[in-house]
CHARMM internal coordinates of N, CA and C (Angstrom, degrees):
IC EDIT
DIST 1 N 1 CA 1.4425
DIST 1 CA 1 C 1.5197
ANGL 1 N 1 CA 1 C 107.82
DIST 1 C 2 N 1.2989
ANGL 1 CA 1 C 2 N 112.36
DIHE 1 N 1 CA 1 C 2 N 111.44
DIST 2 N 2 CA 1.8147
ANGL 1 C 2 N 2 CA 108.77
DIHE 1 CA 1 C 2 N 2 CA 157.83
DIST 2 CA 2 C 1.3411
ANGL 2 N 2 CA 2 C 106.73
DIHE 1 C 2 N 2 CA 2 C -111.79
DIST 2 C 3 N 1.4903
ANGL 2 CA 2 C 3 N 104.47
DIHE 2 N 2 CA 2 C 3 N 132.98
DIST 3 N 3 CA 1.7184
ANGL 2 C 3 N 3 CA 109.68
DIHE 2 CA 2 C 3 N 3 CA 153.17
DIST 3 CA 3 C 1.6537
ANGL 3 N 3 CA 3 C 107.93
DIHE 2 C 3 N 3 CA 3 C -150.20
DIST 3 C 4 N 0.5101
ANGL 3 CA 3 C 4 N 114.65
DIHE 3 N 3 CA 3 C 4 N 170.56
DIST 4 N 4 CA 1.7867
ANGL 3 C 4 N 4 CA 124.70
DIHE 3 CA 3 C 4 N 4 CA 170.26
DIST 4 CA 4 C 1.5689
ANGL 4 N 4 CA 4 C 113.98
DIHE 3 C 4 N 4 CA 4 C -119.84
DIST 4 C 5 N 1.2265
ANGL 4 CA 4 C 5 N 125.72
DIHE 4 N 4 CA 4 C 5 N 153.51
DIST 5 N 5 CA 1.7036
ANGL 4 C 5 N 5 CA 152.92
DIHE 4 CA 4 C 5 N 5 CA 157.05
DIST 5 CA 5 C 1.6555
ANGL 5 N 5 CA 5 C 98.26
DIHE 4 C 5 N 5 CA 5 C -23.46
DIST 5 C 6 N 1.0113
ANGL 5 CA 5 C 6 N 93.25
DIHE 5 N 5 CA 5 C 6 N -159.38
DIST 6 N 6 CA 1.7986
ANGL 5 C 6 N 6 CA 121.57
DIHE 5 CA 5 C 6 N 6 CA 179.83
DIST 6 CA 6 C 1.3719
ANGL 6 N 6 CA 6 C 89.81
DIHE 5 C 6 N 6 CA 6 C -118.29
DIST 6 C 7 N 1.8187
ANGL 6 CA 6 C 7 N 95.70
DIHE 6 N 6 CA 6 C 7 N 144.28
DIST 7 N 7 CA 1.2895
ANGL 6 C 7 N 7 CA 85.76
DIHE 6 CA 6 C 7 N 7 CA 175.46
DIST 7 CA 7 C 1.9545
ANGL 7 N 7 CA 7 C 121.31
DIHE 6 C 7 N 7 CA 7 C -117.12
DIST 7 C 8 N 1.4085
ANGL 7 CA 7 C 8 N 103.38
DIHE 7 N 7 CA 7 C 8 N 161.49
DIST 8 N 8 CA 1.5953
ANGL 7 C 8 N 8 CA 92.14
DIHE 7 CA 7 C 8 N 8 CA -153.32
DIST 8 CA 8 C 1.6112
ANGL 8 N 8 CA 8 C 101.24
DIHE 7 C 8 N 8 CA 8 C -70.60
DIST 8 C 9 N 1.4399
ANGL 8 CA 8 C 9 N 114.93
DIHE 8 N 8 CA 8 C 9 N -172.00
DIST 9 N 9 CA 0.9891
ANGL 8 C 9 N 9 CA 134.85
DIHE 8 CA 8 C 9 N 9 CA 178.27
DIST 9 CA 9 C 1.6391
ANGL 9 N 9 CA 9 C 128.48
DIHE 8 C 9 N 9 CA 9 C -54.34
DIST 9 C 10 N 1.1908
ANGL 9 CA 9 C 10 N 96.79
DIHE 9 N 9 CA 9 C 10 N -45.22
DIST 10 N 10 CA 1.4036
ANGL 9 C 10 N 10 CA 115.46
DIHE 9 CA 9 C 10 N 10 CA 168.15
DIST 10 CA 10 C 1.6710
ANGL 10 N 10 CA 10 C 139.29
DIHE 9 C 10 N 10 CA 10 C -72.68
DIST 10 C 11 N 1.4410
ANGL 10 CA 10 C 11 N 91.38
DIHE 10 N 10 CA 10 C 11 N -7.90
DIST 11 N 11 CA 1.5260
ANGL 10 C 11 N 11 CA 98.95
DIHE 10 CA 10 C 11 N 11 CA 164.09
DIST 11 CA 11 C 1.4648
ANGL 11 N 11 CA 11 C 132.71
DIHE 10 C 11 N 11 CA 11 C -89.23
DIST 11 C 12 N 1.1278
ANGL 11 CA 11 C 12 N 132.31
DIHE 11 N 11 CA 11 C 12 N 140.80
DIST 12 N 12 CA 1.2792
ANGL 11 C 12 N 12 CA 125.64
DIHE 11 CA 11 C 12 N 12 CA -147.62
DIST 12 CA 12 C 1.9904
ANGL 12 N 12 CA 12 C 89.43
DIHE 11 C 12 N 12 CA 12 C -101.93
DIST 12 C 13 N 1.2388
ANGL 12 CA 12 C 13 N 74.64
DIHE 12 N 12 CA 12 C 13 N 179.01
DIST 13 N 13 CA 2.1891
ANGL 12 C 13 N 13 CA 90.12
DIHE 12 CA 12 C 13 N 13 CA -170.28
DIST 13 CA 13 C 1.7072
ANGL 13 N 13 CA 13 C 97.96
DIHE 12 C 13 N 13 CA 13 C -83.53
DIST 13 C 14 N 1.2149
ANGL 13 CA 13 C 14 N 120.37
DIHE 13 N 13 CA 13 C 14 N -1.96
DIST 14 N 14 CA 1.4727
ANGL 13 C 14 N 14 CA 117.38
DIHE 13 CA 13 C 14 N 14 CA 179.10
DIST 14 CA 14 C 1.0925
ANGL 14 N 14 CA 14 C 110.96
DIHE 13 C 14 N 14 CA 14 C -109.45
DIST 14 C 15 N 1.3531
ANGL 14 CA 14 C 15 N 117.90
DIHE 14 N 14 CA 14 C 15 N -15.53
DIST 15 N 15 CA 1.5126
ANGL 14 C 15 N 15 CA 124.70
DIHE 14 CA 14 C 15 N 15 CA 169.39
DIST 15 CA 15 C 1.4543
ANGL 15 N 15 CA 15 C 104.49
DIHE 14 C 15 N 15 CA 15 C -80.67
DIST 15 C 16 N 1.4263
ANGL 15 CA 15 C 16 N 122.35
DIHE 15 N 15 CA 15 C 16 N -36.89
DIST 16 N 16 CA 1.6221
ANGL 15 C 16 N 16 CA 132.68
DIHE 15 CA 15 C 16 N 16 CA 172.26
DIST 16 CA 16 C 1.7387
ANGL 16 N 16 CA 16 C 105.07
DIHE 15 C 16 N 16 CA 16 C -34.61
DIST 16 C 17 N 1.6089
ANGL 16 CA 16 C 17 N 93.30
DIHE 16 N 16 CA 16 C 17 N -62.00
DIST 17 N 17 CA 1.4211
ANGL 16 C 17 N 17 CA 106.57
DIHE 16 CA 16 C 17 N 17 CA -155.85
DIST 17 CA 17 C 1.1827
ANGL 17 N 17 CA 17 C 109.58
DIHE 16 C 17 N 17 CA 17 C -70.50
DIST 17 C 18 N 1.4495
ANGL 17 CA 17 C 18 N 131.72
DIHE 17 N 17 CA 17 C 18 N -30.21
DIST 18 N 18 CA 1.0055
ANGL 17 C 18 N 18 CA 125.22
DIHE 17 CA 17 C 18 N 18 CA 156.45
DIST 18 CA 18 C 1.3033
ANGL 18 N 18 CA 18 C 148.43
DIHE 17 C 18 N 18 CA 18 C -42.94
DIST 18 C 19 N 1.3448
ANGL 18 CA 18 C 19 N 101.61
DIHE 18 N 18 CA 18 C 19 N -44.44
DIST 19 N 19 CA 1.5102
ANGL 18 C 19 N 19 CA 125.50
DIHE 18 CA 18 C 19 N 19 CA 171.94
DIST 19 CA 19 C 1.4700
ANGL 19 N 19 CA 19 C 114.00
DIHE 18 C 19 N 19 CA 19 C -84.29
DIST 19 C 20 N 1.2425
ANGL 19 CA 19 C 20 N 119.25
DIHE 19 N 19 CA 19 C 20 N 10.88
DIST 20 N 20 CA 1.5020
ANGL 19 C 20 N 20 CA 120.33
DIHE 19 CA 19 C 20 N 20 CA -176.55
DIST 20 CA 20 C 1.8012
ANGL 20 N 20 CA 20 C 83.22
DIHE 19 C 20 N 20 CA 20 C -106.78
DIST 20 C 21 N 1.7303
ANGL 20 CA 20 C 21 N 108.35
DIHE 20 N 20 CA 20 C 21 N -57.57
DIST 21 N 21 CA 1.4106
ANGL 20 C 21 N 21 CA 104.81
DIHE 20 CA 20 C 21 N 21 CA -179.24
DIST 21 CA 21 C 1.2971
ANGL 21 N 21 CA 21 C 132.71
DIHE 20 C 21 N 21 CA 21 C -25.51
DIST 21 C 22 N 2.0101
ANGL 21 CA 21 C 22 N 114.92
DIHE 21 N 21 CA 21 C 22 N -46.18
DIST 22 N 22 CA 0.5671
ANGL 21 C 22 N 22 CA 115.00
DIHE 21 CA 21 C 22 N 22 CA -163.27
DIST 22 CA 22 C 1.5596
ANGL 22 N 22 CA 22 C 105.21
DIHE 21 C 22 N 22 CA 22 C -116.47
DIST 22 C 23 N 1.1287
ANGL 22 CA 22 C 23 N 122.96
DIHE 22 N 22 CA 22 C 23 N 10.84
DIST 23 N 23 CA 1.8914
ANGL 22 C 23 N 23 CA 127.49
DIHE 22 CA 22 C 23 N 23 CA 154.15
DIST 23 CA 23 C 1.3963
ANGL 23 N 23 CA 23 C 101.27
DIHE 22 C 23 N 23 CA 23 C -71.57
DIST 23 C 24 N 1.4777
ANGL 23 CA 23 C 24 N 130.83
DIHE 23 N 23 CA 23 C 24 N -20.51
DIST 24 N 24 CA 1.3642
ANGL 23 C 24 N 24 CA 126.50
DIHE 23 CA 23 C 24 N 24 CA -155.34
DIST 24 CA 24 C 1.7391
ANGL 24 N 24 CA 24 C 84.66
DIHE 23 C 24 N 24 CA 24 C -92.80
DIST 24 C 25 N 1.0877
ANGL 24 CA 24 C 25 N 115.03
DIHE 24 N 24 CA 24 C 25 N -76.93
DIST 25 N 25 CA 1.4934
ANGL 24 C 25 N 25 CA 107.60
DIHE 24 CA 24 C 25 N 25 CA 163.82
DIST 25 CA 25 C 1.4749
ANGL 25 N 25 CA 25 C 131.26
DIHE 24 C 25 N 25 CA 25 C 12.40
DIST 25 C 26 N 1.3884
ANGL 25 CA 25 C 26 N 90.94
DIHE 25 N 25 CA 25 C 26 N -77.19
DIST 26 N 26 CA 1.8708
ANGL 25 C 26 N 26 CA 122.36
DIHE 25 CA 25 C 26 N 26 CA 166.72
DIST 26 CA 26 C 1.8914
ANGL 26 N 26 CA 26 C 83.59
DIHE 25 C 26 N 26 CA 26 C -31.02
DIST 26 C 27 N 1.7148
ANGL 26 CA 26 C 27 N 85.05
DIHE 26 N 26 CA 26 C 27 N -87.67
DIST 27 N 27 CA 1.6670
ANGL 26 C 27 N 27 CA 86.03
DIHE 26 CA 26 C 27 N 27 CA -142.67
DIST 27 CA 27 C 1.6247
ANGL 27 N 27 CA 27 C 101.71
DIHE 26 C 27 N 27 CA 27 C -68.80
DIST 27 C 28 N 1.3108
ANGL 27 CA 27 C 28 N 130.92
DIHE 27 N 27 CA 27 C 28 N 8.22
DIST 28 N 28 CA 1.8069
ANGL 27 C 28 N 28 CA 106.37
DIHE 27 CA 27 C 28 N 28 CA 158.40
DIST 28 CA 28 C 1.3942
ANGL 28 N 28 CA 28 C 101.65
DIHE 27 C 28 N 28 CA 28 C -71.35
DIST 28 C 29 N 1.1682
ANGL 28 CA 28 C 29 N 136.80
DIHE 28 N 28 CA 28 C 29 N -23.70
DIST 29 N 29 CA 1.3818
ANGL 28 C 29 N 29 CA 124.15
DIHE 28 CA 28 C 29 N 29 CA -146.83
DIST 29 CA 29 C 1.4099
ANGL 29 N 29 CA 29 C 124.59
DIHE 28 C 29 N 29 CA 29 C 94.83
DIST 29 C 30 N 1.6231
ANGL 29 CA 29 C 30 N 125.34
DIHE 29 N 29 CA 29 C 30 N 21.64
DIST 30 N 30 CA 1.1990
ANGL 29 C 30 N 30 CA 134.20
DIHE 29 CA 29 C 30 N 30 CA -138.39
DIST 30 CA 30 C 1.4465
ANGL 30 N 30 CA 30 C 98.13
DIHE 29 C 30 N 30 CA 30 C -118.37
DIST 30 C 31 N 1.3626
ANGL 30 CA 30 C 31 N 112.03
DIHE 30 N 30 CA 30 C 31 N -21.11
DIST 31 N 31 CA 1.3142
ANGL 30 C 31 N 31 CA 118.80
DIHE 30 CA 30 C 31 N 31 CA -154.91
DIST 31 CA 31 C 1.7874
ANGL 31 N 31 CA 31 C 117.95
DIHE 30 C 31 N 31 CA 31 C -148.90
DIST 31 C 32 N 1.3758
ANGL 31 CA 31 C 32 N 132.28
DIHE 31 N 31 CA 31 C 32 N 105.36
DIST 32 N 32 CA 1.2494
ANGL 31 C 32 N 32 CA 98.10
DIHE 31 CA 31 C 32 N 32 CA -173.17
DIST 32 CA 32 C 1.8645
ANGL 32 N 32 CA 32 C 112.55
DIHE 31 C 32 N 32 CA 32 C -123.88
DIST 32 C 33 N 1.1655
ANGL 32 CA 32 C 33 N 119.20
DIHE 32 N 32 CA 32 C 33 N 115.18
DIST 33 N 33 CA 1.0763
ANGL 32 C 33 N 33 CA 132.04
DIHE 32 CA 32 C 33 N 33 CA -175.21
DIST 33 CA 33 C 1.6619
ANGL 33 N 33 CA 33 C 127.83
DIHE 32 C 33 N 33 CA 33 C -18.86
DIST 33 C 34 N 1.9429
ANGL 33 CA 33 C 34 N 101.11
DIHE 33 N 33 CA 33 C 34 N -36.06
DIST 34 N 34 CA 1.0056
ANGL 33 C 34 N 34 CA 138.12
DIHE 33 CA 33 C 34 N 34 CA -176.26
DIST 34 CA 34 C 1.8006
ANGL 34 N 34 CA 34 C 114.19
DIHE 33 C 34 N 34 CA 34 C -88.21
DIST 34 C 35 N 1.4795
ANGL 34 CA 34 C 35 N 119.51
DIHE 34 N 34 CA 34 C 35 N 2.71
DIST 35 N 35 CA 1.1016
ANGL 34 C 35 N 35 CA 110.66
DIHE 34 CA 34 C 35 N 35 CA -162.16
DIST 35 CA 35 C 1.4437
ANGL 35 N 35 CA 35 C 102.72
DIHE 34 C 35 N 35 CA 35 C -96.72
DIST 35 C 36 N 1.6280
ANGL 35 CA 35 C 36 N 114.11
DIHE 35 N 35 CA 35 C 36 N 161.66
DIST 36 N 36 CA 1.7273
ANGL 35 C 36 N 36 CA 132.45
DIHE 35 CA 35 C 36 N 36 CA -174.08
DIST 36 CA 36 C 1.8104
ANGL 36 N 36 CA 36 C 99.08
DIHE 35 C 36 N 36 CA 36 C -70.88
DIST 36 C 37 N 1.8185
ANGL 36 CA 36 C 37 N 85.79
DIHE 36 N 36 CA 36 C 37 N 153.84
DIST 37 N 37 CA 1.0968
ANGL 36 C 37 N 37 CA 148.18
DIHE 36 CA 36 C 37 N 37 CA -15.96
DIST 37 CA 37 C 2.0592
ANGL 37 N 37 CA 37 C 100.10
DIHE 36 C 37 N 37 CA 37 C -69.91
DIST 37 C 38 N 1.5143
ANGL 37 CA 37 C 38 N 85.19
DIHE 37 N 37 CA 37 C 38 N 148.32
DIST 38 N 38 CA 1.3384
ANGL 37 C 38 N 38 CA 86.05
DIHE 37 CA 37 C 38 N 38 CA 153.75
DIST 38 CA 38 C 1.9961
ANGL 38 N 38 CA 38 C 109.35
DIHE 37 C 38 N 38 CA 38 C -160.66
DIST 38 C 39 N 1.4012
ANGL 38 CA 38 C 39 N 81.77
DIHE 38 N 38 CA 38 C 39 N 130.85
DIST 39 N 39 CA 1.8427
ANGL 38 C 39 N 39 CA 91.39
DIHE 38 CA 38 C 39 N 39 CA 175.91
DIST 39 CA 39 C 0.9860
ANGL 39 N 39 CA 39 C 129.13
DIHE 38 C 39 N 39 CA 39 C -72.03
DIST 39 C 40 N 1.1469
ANGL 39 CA 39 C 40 N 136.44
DIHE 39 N 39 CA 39 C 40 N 165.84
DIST 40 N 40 CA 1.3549
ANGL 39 C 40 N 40 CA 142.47
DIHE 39 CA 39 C 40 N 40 CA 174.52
DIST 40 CA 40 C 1.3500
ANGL 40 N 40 CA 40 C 108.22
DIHE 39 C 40 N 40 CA 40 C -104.33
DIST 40 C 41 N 1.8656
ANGL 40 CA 40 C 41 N 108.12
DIHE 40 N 40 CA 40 C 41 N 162.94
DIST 41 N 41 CA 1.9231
ANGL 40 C 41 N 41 CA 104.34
DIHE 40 CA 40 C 41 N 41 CA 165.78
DIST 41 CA 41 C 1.6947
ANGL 41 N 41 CA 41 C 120.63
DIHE 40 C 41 N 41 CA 41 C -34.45
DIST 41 C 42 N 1.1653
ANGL 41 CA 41 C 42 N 110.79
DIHE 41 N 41 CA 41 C 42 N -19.38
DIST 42 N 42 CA 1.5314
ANGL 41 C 42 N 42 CA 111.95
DIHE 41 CA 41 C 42 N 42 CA -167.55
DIST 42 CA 42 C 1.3824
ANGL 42 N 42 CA 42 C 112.26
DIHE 41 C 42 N 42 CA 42 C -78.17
DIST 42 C 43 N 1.6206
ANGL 42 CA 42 C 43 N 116.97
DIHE 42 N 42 CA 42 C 43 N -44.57
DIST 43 N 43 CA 1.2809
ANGL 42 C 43 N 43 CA 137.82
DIHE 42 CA 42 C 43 N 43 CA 163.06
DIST 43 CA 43 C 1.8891
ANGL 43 N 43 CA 43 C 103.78
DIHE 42 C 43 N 43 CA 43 C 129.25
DIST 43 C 44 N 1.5354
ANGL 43 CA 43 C 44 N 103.74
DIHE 43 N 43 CA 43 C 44 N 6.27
DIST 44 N 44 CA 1.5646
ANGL 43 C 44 N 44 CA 136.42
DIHE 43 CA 43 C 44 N 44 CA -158.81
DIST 44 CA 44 C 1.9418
ANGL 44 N 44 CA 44 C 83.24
DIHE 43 C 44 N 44 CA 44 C -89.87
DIST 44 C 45 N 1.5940
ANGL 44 CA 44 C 45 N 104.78
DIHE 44 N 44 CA 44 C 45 N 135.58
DIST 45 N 45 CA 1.4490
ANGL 44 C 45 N 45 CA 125.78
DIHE 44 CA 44 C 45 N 45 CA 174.78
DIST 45 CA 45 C 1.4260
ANGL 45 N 45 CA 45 C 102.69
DIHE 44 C 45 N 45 CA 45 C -61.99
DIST 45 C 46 N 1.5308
ANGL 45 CA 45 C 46 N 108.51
DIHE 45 N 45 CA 45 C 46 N 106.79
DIST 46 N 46 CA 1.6329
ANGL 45 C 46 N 46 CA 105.65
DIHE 45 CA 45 C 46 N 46 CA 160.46
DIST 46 CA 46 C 1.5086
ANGL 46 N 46 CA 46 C 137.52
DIHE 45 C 46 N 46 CA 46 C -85.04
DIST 46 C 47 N 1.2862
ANGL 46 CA 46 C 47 N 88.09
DIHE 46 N 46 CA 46 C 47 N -25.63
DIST 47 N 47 CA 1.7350
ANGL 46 C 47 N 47 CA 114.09
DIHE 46 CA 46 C 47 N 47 CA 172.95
DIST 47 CA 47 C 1.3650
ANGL 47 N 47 CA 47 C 101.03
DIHE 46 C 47 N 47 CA 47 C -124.31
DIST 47 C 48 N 0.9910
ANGL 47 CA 47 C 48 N 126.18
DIHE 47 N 47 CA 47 C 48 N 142.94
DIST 48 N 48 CA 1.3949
ANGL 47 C 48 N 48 CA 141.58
DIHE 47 CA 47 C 48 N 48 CA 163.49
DIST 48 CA 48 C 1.6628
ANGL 48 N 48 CA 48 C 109.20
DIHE 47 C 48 N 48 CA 48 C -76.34
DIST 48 C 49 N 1.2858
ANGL 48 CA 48 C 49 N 130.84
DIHE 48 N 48 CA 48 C 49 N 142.01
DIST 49 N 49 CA 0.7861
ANGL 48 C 49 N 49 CA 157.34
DIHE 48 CA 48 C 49 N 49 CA 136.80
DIST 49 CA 49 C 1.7044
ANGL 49 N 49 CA 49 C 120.42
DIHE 48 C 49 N 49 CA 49 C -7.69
DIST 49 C 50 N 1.3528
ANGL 49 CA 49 C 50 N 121.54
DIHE 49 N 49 CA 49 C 50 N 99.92
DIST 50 N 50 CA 1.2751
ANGL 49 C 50 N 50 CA 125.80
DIHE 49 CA 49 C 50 N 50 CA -152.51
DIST 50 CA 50 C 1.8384
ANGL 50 N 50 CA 50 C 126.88
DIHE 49 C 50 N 50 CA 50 C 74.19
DIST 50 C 51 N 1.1755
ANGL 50 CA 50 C 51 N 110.18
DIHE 50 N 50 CA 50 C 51 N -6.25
DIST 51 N 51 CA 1.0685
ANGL 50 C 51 N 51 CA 121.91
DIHE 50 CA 50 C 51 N 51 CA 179.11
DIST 51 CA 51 C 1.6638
ANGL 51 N 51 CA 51 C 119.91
DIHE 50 C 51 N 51 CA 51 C -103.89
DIST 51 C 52 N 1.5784
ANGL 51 CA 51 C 52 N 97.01
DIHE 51 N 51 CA 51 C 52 N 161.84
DIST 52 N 52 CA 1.8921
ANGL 51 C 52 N 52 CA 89.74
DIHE 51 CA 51 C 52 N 52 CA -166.28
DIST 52 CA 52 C 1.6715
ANGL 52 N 52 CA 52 C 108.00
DIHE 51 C 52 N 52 CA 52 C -127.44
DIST 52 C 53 N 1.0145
ANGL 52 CA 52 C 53 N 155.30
DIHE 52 N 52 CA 52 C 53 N 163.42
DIST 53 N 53 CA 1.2559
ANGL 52 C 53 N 53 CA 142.03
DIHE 52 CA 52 C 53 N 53 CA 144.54
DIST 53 CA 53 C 1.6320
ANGL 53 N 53 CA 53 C 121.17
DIHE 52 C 53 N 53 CA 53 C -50.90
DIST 53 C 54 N 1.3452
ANGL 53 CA 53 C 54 N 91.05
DIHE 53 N 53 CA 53 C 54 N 156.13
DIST 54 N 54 CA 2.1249
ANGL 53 C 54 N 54 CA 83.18
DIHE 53 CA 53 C 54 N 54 CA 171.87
DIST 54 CA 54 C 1.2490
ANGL 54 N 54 CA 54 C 91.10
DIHE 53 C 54 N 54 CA 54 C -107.16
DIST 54 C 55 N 1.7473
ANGL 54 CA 54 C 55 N 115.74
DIHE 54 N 54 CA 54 C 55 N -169.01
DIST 55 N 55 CA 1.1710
ANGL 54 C 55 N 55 CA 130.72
DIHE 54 CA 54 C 55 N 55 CA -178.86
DIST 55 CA 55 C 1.8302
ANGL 55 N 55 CA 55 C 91.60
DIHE 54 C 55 N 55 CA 55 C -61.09
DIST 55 C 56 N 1.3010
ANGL 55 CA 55 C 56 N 115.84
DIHE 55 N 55 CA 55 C 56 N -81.87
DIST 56 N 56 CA 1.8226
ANGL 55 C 56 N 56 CA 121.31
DIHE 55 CA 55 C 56 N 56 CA -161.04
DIST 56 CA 56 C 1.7056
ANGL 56 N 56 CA 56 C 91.90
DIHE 55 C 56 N 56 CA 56 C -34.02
DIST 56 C 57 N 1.2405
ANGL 56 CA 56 C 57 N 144.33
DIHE 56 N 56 CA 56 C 57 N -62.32
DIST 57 N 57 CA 1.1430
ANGL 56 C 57 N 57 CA 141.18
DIHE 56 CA 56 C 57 N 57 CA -151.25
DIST 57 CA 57 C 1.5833
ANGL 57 N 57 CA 57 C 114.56
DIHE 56 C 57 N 57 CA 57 C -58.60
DIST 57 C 58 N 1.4251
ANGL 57 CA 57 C 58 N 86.84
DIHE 57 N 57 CA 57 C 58 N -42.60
DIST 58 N 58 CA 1.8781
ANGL 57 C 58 N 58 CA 108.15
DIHE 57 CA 57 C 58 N 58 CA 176.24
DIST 58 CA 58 C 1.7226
ANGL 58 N 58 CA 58 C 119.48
DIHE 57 C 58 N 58 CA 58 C -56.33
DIST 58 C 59 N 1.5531
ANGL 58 CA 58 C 59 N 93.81
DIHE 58 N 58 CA 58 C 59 N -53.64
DIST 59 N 59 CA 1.4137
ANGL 58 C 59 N 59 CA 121.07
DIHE 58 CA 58 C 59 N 59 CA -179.01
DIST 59 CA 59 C 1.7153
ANGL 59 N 59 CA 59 C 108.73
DIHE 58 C 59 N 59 CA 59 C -57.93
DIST 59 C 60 N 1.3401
ANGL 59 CA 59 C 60 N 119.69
DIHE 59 N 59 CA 59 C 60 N -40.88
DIST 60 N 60 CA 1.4128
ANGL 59 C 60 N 60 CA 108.41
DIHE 59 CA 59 C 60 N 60 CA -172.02
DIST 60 CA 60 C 2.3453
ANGL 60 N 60 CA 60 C 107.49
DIHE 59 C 60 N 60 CA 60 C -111.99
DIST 60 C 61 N 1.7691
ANGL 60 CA 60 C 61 N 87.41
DIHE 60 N 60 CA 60 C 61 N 13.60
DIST 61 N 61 CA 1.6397
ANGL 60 C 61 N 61 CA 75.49
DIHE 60 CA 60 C 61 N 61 CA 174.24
DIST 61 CA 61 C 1.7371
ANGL 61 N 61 CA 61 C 122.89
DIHE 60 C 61 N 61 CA 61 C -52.88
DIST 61 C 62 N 0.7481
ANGL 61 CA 61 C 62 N 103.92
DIHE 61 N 61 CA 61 C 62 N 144.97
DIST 62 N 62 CA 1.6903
ANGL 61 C 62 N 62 CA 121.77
DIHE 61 CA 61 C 62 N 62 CA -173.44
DIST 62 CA 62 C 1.3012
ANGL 62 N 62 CA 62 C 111.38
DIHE 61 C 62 N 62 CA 62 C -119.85
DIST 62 C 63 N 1.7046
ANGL 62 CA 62 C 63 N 122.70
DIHE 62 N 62 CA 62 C 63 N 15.44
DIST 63 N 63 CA 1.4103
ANGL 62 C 63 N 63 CA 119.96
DIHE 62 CA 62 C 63 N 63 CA -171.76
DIST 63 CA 63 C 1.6996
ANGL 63 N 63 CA 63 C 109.70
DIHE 62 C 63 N 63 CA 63 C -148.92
DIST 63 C 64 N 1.3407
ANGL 63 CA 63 C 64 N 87.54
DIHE 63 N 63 CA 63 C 64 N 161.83
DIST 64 N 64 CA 1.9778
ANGL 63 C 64 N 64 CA 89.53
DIHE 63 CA 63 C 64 N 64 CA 175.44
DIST 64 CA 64 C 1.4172
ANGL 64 N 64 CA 64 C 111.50
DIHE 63 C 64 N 64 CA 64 C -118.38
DIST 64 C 65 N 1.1876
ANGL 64 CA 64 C 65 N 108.12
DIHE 64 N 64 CA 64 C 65 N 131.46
DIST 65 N 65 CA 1.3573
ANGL 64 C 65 N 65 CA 118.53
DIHE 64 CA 64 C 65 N 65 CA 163.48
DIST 65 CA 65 C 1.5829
ANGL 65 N 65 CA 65 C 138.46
DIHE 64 C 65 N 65 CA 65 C -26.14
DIST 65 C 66 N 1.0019
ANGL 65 CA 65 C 66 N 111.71
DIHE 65 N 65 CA 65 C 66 N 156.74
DIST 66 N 66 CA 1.7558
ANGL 65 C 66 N 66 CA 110.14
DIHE 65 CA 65 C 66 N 66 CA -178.81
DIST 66 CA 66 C 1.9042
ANGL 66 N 66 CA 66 C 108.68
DIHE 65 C 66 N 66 CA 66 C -56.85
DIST 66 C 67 N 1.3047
ANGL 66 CA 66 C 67 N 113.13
DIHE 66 N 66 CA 66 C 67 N 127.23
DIST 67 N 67 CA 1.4928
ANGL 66 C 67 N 67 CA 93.70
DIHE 66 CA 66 C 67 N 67 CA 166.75
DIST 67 CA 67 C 2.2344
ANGL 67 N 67 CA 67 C 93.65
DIHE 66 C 67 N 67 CA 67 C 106.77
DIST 67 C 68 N 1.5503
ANGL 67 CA 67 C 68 N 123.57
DIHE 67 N 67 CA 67 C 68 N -43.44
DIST 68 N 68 CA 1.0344
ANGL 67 C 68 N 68 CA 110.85
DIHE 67 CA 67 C 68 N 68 CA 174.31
DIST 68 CA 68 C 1.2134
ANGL 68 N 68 CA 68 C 126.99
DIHE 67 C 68 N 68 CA 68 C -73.98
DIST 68 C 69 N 1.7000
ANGL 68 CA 68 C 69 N 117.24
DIHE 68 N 68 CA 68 C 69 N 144.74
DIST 69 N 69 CA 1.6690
ANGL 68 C 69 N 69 CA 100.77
DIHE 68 CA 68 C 69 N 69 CA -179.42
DIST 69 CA 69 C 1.4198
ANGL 69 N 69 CA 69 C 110.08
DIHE 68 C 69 N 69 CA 69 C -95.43
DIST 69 C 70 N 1.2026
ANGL 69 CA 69 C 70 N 123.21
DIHE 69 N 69 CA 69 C 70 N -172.43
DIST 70 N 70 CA 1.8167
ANGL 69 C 70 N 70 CA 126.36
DIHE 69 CA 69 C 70 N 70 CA 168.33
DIST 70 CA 70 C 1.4082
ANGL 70 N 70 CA 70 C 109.92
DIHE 69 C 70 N 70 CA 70 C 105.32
DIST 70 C 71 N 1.2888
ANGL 70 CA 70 C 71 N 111.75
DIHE 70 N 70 CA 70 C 71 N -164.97
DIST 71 N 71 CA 1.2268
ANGL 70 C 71 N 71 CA 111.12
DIHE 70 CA 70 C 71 N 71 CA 168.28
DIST 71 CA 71 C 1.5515
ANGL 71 N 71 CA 71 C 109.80
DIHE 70 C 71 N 71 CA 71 C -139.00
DIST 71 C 72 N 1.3439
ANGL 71 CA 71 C 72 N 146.53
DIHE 71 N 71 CA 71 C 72 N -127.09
DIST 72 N 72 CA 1.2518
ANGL 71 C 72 N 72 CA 136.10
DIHE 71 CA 71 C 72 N 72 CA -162.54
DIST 72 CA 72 C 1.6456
ANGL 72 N 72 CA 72 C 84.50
DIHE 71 C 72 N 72 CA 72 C -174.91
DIST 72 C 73 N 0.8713
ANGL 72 CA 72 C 73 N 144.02
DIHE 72 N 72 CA 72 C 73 N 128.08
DIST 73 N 73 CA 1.5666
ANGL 72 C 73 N 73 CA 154.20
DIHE 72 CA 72 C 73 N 73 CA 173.73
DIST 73 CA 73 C 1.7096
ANGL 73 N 73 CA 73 C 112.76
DIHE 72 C 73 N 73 CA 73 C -65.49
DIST 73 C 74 N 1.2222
ANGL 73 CA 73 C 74 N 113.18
DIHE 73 N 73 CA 73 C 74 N 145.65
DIST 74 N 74 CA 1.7491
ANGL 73 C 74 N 74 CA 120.59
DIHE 73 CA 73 C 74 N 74 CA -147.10
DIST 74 CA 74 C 1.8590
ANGL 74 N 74 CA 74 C 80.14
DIHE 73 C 74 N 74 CA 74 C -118.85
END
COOR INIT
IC SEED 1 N 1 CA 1 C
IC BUILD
């Protein structure tokens, strides 16, 4: 499932179109949100490089990405 919110006031109609471009992506199969490399808070390879998550992998992540702050509750 992809969809997004409403969007606020401050976004412009080219920022719209963009983000429609690239939800459309998503759902051909063109594009996957989940694909390598991708880091973790640590800055440590979570996905490898060419590689994607599956659903189970997605479903039980326990971590945040490179770049998020916080932590995730124990």
């Amino acid at each position: 499932m992809v969809d997004l919110s409403a969007y606020g006031k401050a976004v412009s109609e080219d920022t719209k179109k963009l983000v429609a471009a690239e939800k459309k992506k998503i759902l051909d199969g063109k594009w996957d949100v989940f694909y390598g490399p991708i880091k973790g808070q640590d800055g440590k390879v979570v996905v490898q490089q060419g590689k994607n998550l599956n659903d189970g992998e997605m479903l039980s992540m326990s971590w945040f990405v490179e770049g998020v702050e916080g932590t995730i509750p124990k």
